[in-house]
C-alpha positions as CSV (number, residue, x, y, z in Angstrom):
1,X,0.0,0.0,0.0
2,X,1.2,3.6,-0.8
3,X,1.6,5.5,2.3
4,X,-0.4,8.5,2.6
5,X,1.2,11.7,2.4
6,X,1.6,14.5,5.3
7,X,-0.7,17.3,5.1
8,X,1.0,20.4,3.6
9,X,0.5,23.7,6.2
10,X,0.8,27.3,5.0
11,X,2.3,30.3,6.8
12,X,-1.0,30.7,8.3
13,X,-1.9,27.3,9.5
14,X,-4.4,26.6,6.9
15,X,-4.0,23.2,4.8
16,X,-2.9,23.0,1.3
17,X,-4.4,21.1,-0.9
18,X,-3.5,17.5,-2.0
19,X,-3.6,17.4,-5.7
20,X,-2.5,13.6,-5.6
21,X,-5.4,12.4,-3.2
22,X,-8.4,12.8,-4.9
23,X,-10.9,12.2,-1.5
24,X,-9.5,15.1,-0.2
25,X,-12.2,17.4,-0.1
26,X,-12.1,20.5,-2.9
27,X,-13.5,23.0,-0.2
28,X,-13.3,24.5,2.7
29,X,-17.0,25.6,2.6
30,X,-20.1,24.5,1.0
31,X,-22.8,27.3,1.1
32,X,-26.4,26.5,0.1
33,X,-28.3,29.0,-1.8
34,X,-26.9,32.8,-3.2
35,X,-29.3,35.5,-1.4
36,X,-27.5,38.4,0.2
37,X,-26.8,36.3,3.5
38,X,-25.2,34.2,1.8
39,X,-23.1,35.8,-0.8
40,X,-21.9,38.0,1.8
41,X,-20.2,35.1,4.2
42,X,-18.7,33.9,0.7
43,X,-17.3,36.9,-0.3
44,X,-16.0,37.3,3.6
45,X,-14.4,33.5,3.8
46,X,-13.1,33.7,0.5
47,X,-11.0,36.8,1.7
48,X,-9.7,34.5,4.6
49,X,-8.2,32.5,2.1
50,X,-10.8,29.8,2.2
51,X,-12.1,27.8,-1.0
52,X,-15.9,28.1,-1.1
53,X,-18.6,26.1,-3.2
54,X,-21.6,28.1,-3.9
55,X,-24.6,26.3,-4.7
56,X,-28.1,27.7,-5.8
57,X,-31.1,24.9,-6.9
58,X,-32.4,27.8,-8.7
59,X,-31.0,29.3,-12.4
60,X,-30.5,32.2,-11.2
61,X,-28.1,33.9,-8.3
62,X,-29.8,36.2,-5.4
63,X,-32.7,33.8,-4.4
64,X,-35.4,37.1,-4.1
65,X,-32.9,39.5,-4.4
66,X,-32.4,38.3,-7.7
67,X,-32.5,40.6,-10.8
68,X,-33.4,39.6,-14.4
69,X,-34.0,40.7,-17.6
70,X,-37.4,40.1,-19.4
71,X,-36.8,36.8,-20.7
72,X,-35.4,35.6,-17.5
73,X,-38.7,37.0,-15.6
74,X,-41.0,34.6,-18.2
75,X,-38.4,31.5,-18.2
76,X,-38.7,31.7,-14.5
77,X,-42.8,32.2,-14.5
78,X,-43.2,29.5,-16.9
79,X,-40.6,27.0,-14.1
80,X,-42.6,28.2,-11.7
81,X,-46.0,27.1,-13.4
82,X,-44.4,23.9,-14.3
83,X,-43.0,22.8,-10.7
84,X,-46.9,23.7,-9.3
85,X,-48.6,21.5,-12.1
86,X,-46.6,18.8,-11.2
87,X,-47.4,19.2,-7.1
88,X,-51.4,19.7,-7.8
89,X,-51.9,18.1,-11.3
90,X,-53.8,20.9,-12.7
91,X,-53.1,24.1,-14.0
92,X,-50.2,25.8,-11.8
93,X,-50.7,29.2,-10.0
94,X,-47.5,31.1,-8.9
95,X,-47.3,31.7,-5.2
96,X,-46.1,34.9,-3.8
97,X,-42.7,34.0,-4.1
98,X,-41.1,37.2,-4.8
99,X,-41.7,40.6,-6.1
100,X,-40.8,42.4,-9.3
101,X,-39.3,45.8,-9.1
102,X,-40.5,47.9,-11.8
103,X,-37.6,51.0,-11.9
104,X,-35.6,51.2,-14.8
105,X,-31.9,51.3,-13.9
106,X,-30.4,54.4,-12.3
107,X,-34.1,55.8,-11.3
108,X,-33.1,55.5,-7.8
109,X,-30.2,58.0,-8.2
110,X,-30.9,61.3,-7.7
């Protein structure tokens, strides 16, 4: 059996990665979803040095904080209809998942 290497540490006691054992894990943190909470602890690990995974089941980053064009508002009503026609098995009406802000850019600079 090949012996397993020694963990590498850096000048600030944080492990290096092992390129040649490939069950090491990739990340330091896994954060689920993208809305502001979450984007900010990213932004404030990643300058700690840590590597972070960002997940988001949606297509879209900022969870309802999200902004879209046009085409992304109707993809994302036509999802939405779909995922509640499957749950009820009749014609899917949108929840009040969100809101849709209406001012075109720069409107709220005065």
């Amino acid at each position: 059996l090949k012996e397993k290497e020694e963990p590498k540490v850096d000048k600030e006691g944080l492990l290096e990665p092992n390129p040649n054992d490939p069950t090491e894990n990739a990340y330091d943190v896994i954060l689920c979803g993208t809305g502001l909470i979450q984007s900010i602890l990213a932004s404030a690990l990643s300058r700690t040095g840590k590597t972070i995974l960002h997940c988001d089941g949606n297509d879209f980053y900022g969870e309802l904080d999200g902004t879209m064009n046009l085409k992304g508002i109707l993809d994302w009503v036509e999802q939405s209809k779909k995922k509640e026609e499957g749950k009820t098995g009749k014609e899917g009406e949108l929840d009040e998942q969100g809101t849709i802000n209406l001012h075109p850019l720069g409107s709220l600079t005065n």
